[in-house]
C-alpha positions in Angstrom: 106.1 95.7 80.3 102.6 93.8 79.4 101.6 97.3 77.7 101.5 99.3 81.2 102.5 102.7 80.9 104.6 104.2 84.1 101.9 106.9 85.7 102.0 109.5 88.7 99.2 110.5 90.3 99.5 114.0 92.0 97.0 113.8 93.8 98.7 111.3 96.2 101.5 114.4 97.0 98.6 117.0 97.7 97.8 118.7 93.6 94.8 119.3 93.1 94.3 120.4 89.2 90.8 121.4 87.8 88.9 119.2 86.6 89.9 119.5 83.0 93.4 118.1 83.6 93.4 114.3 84.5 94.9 113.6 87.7 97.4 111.0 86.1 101.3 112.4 84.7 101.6 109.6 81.7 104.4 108.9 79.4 106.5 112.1 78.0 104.3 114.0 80.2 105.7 112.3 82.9 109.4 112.8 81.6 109.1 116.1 80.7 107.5 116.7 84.7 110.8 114.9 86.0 113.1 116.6 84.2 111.4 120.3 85.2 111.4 118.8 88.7 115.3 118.4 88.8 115.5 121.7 87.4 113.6 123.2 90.7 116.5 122.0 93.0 118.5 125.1 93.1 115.1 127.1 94.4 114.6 124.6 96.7 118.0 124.9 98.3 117.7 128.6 97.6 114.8 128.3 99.9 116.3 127.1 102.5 119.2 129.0 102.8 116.7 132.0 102.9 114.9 130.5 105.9 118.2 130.0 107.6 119.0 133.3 106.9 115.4 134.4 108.5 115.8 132.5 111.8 119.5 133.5 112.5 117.8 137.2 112.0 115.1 136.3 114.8 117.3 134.9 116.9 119.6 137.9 117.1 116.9 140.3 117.0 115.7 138.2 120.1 119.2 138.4 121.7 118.6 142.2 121.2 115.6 142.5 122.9 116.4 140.6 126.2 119.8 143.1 126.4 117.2 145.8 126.0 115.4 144.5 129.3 118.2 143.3 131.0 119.8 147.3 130.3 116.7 148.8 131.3 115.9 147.0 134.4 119.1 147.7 135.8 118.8 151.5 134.9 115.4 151.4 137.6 117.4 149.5 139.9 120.1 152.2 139.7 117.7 155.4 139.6 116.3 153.6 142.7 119.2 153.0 144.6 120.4 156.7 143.7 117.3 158.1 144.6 117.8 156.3 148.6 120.8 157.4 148.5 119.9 161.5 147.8 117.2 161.3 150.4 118.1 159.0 153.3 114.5 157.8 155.0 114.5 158.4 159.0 115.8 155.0 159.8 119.2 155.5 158.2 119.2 158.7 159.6 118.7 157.4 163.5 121.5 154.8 162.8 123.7 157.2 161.8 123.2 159.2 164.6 123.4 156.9 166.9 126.7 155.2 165.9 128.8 158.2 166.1 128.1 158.8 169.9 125.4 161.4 169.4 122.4 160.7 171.1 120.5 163.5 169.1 117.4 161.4 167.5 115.1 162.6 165.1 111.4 162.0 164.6 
């Protein structure tokens, strides 16, 4: 291999180590770093189970909170509509008056 040793930089991934580490992996270093590497794989997908888990809990908790508008919109529609209906305004009263025959109007 001409006397070339294989090397990682980390600074091409986005490590930055002080200054008194060399920014080079070399050699066992660079085996023993693989090998922890592959030993991080069960976080990793630990993590992203966990995120899963955290956007399936937004998403329902959104769900929640548009059924919460949708169910309190429709309560002031109702208390609205039930209010016209306890006190009739003098329009409905004239057309009801009118329709039956009477011709008793009220201002």
């Amino acid at each position: 291999m001409d006397g070339r040793q294989n090397c990682f930089n980390v600074t091409h991934v986005g490590f930055r180590l002080p200054r008194r580490f060399k920014d080079e992996i070399c050699g066992v270093e660079l085996t023993n770093f693989c090998t922890s590497a592959q030993e991080a794989g069960p976080l990793y997908i630990a993590a992203f189970v966990g995120c899963l888990v955290l956007v399936i809990g937004l998403i329902h908790f959104m769900c929640c909170l548009s059924a919460n508008y949708a169910h309190i919109k429709d309560g002031i529609k109702l208390r609205k509509y039930e209010d016209a209906a306890k006190f009739p305004t003098d329009e409905t009263e004239f057309s009801t008056l009118t329709k039956g025959g009477n011709s008793k109007t009220t201002y």
